[in-house]
C-alpha positions as CSV (number, residue, x, y, z in Angstrom):
1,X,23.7,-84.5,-59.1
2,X,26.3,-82.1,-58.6
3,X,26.7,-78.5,-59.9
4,X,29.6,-79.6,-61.5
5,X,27.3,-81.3,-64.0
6,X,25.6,-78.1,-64.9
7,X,27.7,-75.2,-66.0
8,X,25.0,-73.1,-66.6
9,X,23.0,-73.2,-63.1
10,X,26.1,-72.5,-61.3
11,X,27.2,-69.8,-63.6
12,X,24.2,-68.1,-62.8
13,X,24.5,-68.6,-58.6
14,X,28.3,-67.8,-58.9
15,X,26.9,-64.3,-60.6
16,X,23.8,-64.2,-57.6
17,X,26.4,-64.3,-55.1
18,X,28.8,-62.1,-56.4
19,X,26.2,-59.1,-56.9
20,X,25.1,-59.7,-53.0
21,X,28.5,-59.7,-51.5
22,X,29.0,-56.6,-53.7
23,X,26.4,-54.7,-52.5
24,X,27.2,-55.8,-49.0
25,X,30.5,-54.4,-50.0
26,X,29.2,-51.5,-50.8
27,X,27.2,-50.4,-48.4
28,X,30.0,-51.3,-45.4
29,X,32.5,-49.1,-47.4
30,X,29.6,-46.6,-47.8
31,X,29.4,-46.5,-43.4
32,X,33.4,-46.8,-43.4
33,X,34.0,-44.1,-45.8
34,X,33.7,-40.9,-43.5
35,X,36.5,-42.5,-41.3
36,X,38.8,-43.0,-44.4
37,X,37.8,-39.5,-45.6
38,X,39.0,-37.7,-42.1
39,X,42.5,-39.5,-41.6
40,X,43.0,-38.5,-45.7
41,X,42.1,-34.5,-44.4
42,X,44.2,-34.7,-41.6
43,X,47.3,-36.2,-43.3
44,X,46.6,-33.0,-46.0
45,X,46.6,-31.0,-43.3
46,X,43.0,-29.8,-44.0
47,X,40.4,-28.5,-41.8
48,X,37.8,-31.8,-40.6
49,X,33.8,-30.7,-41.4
50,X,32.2,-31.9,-38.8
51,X,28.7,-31.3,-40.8
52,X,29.3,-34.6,-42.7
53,X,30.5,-36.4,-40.1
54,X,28.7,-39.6,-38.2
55,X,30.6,-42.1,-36.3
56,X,30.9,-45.9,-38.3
57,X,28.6,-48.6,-37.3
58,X,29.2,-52.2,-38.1
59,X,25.2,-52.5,-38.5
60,X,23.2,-51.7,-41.9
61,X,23.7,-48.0,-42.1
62,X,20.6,-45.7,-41.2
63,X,19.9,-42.9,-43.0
64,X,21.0,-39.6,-41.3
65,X,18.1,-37.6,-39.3
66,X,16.7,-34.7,-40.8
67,X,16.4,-32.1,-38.5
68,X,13.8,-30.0,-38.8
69,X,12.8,-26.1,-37.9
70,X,10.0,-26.6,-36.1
71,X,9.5,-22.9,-34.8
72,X,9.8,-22.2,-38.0
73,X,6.8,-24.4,-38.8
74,X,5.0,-22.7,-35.4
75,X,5.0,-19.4,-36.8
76,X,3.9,-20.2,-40.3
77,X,1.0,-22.2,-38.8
78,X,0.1,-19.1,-37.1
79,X,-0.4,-17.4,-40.3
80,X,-4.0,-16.0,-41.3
81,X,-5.1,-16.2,-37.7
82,X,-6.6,-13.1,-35.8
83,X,-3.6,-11.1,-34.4
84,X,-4.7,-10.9,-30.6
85,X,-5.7,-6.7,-30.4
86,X,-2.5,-5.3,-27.7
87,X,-3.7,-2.4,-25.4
88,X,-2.6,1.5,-26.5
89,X,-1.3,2.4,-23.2
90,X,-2.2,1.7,-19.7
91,X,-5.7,2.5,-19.5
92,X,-6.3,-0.3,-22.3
93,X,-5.1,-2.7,-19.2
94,X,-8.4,-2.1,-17.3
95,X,-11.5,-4.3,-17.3
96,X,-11.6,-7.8,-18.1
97,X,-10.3,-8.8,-14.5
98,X,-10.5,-12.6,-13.8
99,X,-13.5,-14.0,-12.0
100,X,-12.6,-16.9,-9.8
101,X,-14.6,-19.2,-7.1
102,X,-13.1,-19.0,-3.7
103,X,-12.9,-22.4,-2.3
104,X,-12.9,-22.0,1.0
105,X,-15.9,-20.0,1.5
106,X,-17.5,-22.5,-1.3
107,X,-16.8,-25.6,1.1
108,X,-17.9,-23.5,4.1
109,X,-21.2,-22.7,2.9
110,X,-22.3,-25.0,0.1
111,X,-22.4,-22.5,-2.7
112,X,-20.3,-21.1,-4.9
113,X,-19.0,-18.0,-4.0
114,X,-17.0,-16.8,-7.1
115,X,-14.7,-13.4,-6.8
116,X,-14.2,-10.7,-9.2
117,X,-10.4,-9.8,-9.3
118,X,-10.8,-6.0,-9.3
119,X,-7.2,-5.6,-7.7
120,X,-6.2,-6.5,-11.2
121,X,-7.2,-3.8,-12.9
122,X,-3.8,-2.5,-15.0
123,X,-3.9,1.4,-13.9
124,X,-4.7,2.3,-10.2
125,X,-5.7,-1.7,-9.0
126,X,-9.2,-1.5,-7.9
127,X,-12.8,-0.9,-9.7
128,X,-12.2,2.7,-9.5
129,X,-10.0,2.3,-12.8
130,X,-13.1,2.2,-14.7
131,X,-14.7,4.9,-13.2
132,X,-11.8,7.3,-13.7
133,X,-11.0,6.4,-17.1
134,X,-15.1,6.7,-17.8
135,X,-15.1,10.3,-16.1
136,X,-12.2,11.7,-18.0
137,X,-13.5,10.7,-21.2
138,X,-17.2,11.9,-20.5
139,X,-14.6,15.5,-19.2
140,X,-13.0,15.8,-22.8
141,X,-16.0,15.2,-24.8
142,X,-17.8,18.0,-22.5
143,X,-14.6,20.1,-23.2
144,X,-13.8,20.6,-19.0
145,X,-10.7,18.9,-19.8
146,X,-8.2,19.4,-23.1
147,X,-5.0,17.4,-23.0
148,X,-1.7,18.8,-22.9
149,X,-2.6,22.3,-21.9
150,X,-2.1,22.0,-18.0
151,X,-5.3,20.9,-16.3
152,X,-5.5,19.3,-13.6
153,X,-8.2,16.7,-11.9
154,X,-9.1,17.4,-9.2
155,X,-10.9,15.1,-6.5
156,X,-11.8,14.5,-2.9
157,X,-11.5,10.5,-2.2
158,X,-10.3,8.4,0.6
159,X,-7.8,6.7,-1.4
160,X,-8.3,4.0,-4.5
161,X,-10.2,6.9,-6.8
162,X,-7.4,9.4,-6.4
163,X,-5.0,6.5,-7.0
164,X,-6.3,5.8,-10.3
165,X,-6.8,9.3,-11.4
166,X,-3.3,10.2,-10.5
167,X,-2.4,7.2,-12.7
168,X,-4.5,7.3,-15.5
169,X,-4.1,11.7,-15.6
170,X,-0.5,11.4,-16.4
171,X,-1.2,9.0,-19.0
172,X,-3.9,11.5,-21.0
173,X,-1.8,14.2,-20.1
174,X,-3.1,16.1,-17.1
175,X,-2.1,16.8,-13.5
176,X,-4.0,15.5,-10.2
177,X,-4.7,16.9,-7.4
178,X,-6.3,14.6,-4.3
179,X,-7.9,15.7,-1.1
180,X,-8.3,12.8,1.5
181,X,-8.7,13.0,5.2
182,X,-5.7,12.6,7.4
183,X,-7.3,9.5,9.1
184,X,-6.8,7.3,6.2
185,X,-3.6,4.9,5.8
186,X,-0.4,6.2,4.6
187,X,-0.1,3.7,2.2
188,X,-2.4,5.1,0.1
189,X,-0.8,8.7,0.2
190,X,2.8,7.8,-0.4
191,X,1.5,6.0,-3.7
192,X,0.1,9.2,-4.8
193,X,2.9,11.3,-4.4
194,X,4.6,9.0,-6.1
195,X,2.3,9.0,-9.1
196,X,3.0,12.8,-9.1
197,X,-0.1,13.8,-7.7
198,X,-0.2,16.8,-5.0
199,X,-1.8,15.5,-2.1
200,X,-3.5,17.5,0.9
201,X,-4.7,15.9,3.8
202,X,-7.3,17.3,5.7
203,X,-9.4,16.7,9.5
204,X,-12.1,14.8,9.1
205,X,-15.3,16.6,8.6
206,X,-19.4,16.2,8.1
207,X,-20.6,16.8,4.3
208,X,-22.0,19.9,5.2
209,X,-18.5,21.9,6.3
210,X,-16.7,23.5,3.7
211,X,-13.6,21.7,4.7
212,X,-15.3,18.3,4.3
213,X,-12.7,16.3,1.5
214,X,-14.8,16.4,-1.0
215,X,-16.3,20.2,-0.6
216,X,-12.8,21.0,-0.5
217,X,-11.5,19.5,-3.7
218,X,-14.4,21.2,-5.7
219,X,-13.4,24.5,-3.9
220,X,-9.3,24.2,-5.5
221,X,-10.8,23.1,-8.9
222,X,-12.8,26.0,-8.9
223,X,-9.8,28.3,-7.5
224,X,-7.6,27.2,-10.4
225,X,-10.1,28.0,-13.2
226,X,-10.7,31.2,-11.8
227,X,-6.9,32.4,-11.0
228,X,-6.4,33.1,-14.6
229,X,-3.0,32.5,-14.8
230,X,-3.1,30.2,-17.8
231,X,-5.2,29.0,-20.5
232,X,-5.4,25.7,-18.2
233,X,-8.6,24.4,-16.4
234,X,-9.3,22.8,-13.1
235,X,-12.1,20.0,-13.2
236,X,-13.7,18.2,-10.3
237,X,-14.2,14.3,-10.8
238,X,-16.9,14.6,-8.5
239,X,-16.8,10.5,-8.3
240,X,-20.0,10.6,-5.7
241,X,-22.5,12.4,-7.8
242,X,-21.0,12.0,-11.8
243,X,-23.2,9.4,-13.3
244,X,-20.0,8.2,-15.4
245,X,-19.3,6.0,-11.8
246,X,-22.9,4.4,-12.3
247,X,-22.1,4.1,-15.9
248,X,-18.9,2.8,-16.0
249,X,-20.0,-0.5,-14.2
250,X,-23.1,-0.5,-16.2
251,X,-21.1,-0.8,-19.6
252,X,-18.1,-3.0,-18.3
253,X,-18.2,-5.0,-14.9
254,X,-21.8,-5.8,-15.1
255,X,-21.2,-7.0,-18.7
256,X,-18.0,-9.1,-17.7
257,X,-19.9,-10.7,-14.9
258,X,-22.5,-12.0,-17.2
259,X,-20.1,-13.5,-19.7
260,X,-18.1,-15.2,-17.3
261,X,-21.0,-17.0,-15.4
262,X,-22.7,-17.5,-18.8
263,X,-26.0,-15.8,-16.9
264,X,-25.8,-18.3,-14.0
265,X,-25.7,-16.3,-11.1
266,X,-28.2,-16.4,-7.8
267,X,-26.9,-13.3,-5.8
268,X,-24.5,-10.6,-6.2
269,X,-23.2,-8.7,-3.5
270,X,-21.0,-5.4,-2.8
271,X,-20.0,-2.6,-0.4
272,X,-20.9,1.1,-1.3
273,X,-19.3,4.3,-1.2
274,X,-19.9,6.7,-4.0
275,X,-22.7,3.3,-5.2
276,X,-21.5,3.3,-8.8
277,X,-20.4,-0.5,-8.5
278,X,-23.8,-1.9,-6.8
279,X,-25.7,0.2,-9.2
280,X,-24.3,0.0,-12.1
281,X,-23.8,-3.8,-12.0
282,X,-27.4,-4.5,-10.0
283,X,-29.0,-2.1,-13.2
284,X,-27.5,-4.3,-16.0
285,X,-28.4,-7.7,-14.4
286,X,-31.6,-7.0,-13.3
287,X,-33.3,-4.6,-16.1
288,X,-30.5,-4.8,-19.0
289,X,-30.3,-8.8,-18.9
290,X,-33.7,-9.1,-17.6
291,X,-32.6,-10.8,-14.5
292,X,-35.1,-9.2,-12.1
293,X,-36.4,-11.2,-9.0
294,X,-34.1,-14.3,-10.3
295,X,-31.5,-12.5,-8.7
296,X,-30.9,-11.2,-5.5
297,X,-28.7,-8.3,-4.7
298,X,-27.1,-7.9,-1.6
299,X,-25.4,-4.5,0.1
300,X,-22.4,-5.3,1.9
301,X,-21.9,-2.6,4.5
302,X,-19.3,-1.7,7.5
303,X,-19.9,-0.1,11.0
304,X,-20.8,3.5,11.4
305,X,-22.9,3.5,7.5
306,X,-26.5,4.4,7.6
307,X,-27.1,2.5,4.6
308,X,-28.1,-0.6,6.0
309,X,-31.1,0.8,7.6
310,X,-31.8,2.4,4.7
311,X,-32.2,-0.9,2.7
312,X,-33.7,-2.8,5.9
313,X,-35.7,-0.4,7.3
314,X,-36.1,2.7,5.0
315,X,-34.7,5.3,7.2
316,X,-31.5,6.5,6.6
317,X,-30.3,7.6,10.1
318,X,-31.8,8.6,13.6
319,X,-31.5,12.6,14.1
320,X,-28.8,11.9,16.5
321,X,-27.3,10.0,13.5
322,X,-27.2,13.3,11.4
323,X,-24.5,13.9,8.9
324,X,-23.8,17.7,10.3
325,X,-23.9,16.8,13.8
326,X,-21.0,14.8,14.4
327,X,-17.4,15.0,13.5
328,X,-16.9,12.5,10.9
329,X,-18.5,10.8,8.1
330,X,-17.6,7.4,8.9
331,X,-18.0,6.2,12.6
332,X,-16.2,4.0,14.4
333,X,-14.6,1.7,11.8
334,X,-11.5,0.6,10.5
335,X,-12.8,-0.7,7.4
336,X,-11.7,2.1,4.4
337,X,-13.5,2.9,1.0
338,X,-17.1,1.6,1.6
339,X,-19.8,2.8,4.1
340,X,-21.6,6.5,4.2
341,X,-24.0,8.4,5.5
342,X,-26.0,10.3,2.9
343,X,-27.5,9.1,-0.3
344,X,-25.3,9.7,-3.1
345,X,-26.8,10.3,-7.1
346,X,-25.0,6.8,-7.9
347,X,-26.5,4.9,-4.8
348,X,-29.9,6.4,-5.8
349,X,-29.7,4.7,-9.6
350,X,-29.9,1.6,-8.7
351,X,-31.3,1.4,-4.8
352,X,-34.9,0.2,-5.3
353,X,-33.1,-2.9,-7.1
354,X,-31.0,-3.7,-3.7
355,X,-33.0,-6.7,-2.3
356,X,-31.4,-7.0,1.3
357,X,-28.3,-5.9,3.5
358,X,-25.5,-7.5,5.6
359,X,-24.2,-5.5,8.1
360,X,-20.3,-6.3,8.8
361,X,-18.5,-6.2,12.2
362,X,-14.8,-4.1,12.2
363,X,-13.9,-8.0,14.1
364,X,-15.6,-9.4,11.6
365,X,-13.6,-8.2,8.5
366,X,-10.3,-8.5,10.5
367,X,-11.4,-12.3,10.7
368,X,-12.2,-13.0,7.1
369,X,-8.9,-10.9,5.9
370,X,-7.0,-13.5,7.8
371,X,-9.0,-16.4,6.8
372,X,-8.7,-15.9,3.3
373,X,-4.3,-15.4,3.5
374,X,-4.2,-18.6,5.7
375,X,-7.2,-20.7,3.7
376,X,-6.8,-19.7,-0.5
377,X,-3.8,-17.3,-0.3
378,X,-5.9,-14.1,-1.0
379,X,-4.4,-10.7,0.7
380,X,-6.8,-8.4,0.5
381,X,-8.0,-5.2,1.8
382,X,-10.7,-3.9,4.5
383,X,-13.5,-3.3,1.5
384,X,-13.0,-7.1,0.0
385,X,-13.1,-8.7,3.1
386,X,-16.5,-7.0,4.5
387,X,-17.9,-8.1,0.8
388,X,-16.4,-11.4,1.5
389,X,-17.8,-11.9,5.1
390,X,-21.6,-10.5,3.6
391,X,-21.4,-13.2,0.7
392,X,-21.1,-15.7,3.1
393,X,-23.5,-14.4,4.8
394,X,-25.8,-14.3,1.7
395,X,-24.6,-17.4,0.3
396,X,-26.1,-19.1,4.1
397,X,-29.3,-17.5,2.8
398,X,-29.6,-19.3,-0.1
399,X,-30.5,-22.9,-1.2
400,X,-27.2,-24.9,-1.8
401,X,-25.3,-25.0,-4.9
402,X,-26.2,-21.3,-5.4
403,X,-23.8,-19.1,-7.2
404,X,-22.8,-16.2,-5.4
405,X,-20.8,-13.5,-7.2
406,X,-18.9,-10.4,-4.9
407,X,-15.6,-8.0,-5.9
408,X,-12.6,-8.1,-4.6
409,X,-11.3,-4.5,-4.7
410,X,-7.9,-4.1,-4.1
411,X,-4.9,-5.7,-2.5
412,X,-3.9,-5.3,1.2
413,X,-0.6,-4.2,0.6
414,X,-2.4,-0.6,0.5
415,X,-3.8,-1.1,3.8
416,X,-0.5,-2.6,6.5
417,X,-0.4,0.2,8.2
418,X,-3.6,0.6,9.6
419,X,-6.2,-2.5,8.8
420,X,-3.5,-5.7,8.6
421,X,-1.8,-3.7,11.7
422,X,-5.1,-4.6,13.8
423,X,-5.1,-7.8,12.6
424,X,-1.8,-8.3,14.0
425,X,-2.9,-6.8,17.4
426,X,-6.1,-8.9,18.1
427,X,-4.0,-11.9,17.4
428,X,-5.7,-13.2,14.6
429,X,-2.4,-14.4,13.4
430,X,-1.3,-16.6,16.1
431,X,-4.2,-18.8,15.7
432,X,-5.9,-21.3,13.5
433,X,-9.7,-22.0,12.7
434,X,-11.5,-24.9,11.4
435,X,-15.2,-23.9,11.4
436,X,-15.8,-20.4,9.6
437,X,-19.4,-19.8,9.9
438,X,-18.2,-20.3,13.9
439,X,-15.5,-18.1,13.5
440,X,-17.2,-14.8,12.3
441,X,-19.9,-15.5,14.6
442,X,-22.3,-16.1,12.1
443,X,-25.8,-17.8,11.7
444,X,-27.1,-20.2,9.1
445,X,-30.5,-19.4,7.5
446,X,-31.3,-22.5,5.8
């Protein structure tokens, strides 16, 4: 039967077909429209918008992408969070340094020996940052210093404490003025002449001359206040005997150290000068977090230092040994910041909870300073690599898998002239080593 004999059926298709092919119609002329609109534009003589443009397509045209702003989005999904807290000047850079494991000493000893950046620190870049911002603010709230009136800070220090006073004084609004002995490495002075400190470098001399650094710089502080020739004041730092060192490390690094290892830690272990950092952090782990005998504390100390013995053996020095009767306070070693020969107020706070002591070779620093560029990348100075050379030492001490905490203190570019200089002349650069415990001629415990 044909469609022929049923007008109605095919009237009905004939319309079906007709409303396809005209919406295939449609939607071709809808693709082929935007090339009909340009040629009419450009035989008007107007300008093309290439907004509305797309080229033609002989598929089924796709609807046009929406672009969308998506930093636009980014910032609006940041709304209603916390708006991270940004630090009022440079002293709000110091503290919260990184603390990060150092895998080759790790590997080499079978514990985790985990480094606290101190080089970071934002102002002078070492731990003495915190004691000089702590010792300024305990000066203005005992009114010894008043900004903006012309005093000046004054301190005796072989280096990284005068380099963060001179820093952080400008910033509160005070002058420095460093004495250092004339042995030290000229890296260190240069800085602080640059930082706009005055700088006088002096011969070596026992604690017990007047022209000892550190007698000296209370002598000028004292000079100023008395001169009278302004309403300004001369205060000494006094870094060896102010409590704000102890205090300072107490409040933040010990604190820092604990958050970061979440309380795990087996042994910490640091050089002394002035002894704020060994107290301060030894008093909040032990008595503040209730550590006690669940950590051990290790002194980290350099040739020529008498206090070694006085951890080991309980005697400070023979009386050949004497401060007074030789020339210098430190004896025979290259190593700069750590290492003395009297007991200092900050030492003292926390020395009954020192468990044991490494004693560290001049060869033996030079070693590990090299080991650590050629092994993680780490330059760092004379101070970090005797820590670095007593945590291994600890760490060999300990059952495996122990954690093992020690500070880095400040970067070796402020020590090429005299410490990396002797690297370079023993030769520790023109060779490679594969054992470490070998090469810094050490012995395991365990």
């Amino acid at each position: 039967m044909s469609m022929s004999d049923h007008p109605k059926a095919y009237g009905t298709a004939a319309v079906a077909v007709a409303f396809v092919a005209g919406i295939l119609i449609t939607l071709g002329f809808k693709d082929f429209y935007p090339d009909l609109e340009r040629r009419y534009q450009r035989r008007k003589g107007q300008p093309h918008n290439r907004t509305d443009s797309r080229p033609a397509s002989t598929y089924l045209p796709v609807p046009p992408v929406k672009l969308e702003d998506h930093t636009r989005s980014a910032r609006q999904s940041l709304v209603g969070l916390p708006v991270p807290e940004i630090p009022d000047g440079i002293e709000g850079c110091i503290g919260n340094t990184p603390l990060f494991k150092i895998k080759s000493l790790s590997e080499a000893t079978g514990c985790v020996i985990l480094a606290k950046a101190e080089f970071l620190n934002g102002a002078g870049g070492s731990p003495k940052d915190r004691v000089a911002l702590n010792m300024i603010k305990m000066a203005e709230e005992e009114g010894f210093l008043t900004p903006g009136q012309g005093d000046t800070i004054y301190e005796g220090t072989v280096g990284s404490t005068g380099i963060s006073l001179a820093t952080l004084a400008r910033a509160k609004g005070y002058k420095a003025y460093i004495c250092m002995p004339n042995d030290q490495s000229t890296e260190k002075s240069d800085l602080l002449h640059h930082l706009g400190a005055t700088v006088e470098r002096v011969t070596p001399a026992p604690i017990t001359s007047t022209e000892h650094f550190v007698n000296l710089a209370r002598t000028r502080a004292k000079e100023h206040t008395l001169s009278g020739k302004d309403e300004s004041k001369g205060f000494f730092a006094d870094q060896f005997e102010s409590m704000a060192n102890y205090r300072a490390h107490f409040q933040t690094t010990g604190p820092e150290i604990y958050e970061q290892t979440g309380g795990h830690i087996d042994a910490f272990v640091a050089g002394a000068g002035t002894g704020g950092t060994i107290s301060g952090i030894a008093l909040f782990l032990k008595q503040e977090m209730g550590m006690g005998k669940d950590l051990k504390v290790f002194l980290a100390d350099p040739e020529g230092s008498g206090l070694y013995n006085k951890v080991k053996h309980g005697v400070m020095f023979s009386n050949t040994e004497k401060e007074g009767t030789r020339r210098r306070q430190q004896v025979d070693t290259i190593v700069e910041g750590i290492g003395i020969n009297r007991l200092t107020e900050n030492f003292e706070a926390g020395r009954e909870l020192i468990d044991d002591a490494v004693k560290v070779t001049d060869l033996q620093a030079l070693k590990m300073a090299r080991w650590l560029v050629e092994e993680d990348g780490i330059f760092v100075g004379s101070s970090s690599a005797v820590n670095c050379v007593a945590a291994v030492a600890a760490a060999l001490k300990m059952p495996k898998g122990s954690r093992v905490v020690t500070i880095l203190c400040d970067s070796g570019t402020r020590h090429l002239s005299k410490f990396w200089k002797k690297v370079g002349e023993t030769g520790l650069e023109d060779h490679e080593q594969a054992d470490l415990i070998g090469f810094l001629g050490l012995k395991p415990s365990r």
